[in-house]
C-alpha positions as CSV (number, residue, x, y, z in Angstrom):
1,X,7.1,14.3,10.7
2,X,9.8,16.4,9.1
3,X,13.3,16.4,10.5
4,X,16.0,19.2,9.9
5,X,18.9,17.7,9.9
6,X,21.3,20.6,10.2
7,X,18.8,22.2,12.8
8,X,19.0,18.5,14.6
9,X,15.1,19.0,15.5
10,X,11.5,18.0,13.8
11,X,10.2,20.8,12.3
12,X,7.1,19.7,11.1
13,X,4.6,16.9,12.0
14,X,0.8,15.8,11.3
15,X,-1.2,13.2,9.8
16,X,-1.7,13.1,6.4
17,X,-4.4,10.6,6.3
18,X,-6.3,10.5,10.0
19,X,-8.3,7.0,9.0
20,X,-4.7,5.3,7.6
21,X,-3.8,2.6,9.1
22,X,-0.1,2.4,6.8
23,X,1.9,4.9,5.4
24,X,4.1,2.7,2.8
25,X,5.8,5.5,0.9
26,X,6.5,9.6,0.9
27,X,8.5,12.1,-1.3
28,X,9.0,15.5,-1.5
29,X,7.8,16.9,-4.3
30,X,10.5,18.5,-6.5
31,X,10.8,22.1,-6.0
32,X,7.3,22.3,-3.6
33,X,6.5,22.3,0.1
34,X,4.7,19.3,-0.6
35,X,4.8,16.0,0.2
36,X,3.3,12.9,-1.8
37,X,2.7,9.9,-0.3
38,X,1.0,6.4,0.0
39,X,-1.6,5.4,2.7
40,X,-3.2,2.4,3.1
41,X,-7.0,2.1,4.4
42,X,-8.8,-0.8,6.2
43,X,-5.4,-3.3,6.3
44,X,-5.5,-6.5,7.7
45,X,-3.4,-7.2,10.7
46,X,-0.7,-9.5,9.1
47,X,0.7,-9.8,5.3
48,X,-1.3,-11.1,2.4
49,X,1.5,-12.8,0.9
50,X,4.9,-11.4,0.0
51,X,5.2,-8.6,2.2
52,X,1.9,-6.9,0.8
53,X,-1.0,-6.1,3.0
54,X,-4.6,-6.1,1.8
55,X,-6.3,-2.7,2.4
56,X,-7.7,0.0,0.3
57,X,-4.6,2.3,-1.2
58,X,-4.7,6.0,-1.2
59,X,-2.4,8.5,-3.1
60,X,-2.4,12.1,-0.8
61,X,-1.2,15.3,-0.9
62,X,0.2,16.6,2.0
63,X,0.8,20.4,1.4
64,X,3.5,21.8,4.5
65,X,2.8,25.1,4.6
66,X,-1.0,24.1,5.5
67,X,-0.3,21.2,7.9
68,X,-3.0,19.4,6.1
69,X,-3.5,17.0,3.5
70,X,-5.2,18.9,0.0
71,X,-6.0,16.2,-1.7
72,X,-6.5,12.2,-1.3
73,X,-6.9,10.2,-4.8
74,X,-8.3,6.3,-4.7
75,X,-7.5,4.0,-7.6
76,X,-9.2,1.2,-9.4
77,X,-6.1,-1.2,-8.1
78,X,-5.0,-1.4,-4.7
79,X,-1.4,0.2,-3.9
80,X,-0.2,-2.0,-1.8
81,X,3.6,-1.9,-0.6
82,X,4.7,-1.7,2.7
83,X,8.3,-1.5,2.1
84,X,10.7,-0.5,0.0
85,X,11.4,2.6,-3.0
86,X,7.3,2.8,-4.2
87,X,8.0,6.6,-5.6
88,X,10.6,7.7,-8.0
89,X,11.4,11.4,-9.7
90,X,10.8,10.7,-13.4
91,X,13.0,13.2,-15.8
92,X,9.9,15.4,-16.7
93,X,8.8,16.5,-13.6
94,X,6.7,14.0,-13.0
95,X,6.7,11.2,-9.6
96,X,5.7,7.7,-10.9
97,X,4.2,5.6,-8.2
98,X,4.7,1.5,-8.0
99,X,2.0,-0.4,-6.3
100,X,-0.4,-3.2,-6.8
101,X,1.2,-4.1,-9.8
102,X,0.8,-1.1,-12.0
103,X,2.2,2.7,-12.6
104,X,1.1,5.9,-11.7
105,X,2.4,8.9,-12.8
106,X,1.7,12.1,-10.7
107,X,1.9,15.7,-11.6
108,X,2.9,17.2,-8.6
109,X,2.2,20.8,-10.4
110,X,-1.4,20.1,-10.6
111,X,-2.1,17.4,-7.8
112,X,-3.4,15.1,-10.6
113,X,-2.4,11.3,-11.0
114,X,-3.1,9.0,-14.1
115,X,-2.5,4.8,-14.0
116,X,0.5,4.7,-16.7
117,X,1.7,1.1,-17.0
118,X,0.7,-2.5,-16.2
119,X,3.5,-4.2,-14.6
120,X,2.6,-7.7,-12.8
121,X,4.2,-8.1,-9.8
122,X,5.5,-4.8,-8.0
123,X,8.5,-3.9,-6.8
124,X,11.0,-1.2,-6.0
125,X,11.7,1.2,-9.0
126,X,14.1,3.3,-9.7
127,X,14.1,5.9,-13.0
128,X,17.5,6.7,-14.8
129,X,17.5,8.7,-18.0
130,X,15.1,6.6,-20.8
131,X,15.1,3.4,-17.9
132,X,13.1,1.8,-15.4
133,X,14.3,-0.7,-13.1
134,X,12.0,-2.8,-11.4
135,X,13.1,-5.6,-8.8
136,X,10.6,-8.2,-7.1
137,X,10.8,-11.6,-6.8
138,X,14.5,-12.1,-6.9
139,X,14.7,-10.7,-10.6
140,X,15.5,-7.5,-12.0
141,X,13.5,-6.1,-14.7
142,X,13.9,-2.6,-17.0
143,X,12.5,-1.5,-19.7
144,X,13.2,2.1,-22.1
145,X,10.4,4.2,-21.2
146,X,11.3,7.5,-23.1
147,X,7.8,6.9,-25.0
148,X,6.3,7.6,-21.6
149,X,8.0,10.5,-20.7
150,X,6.3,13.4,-21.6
């Protein structure tokens, strides 16, 4: 669902992925009527361990002005997160997604996603300039990443 908060009313709602069982994460994408999101498939009724849930993760594309999702990508590595900051605006344009303890980065241009980074255990992320922060198990981690900015 989409809420207008000046308007004080939803002004949008639909189901991005109709066999989800979790949506962990969503973003606008920058400048587009879209929204980019994380849904998780076939999850199992309590947590895995720390807060993740085992299920088959799903990047979609959720396009506004359609009411309908575009495009659904899979990945060789579960994205599992079920709370928390899993997307961040990189400085090129780009969305990089955190999940099942690697990077995605997603052009939201041309609804294409790439894995980008290794990364352990995930956590929530948040991109400043050249810098990645990472948190997860009580530690925080960054790292200059201007050599993966396009």
């Amino acid at each position: 669902m989409v809420y207008d908060v000046a308007a004080g009313k939803i002004v949008h709602q639909g189901v991005p992925m109709d066999d989800c069982k979790i949506l962990t994460s969503v973003i606008q994408a920058p400048g587009r009527n879209m929204l980019i999101g994380l849904g998780l498939r076939g999850v199992q009724p309590k947590p895995v361990a720390d807060n993740h849930y085992a299920g088959n993760g799903e990047l979609f594309f959720y396009d506004l002005r359609a009411g309908r999702t575009v495009k659904r990508i899979a990945f060789d590595f579960p994205l599992r997160r079920n709370r928390g900051r899993a997307i961040a605006a990189a400085p090129d344009g780009s969305l990089w997604v955190s999940g099942g303890g690697g990077i995605i980065r997603v052009d939201p241009a041309t609804l294409t996603a790439e894995p980008l980074a290794r990364i352990g255990q995930s956590g929530n992320m948040l991109l400043v300039g050249n810098r990645l922060y990472l948190d997860g198990a009580m530690r925080l981690r960054w790292a200059d990443v201007s050599s993966l900015l396009h």
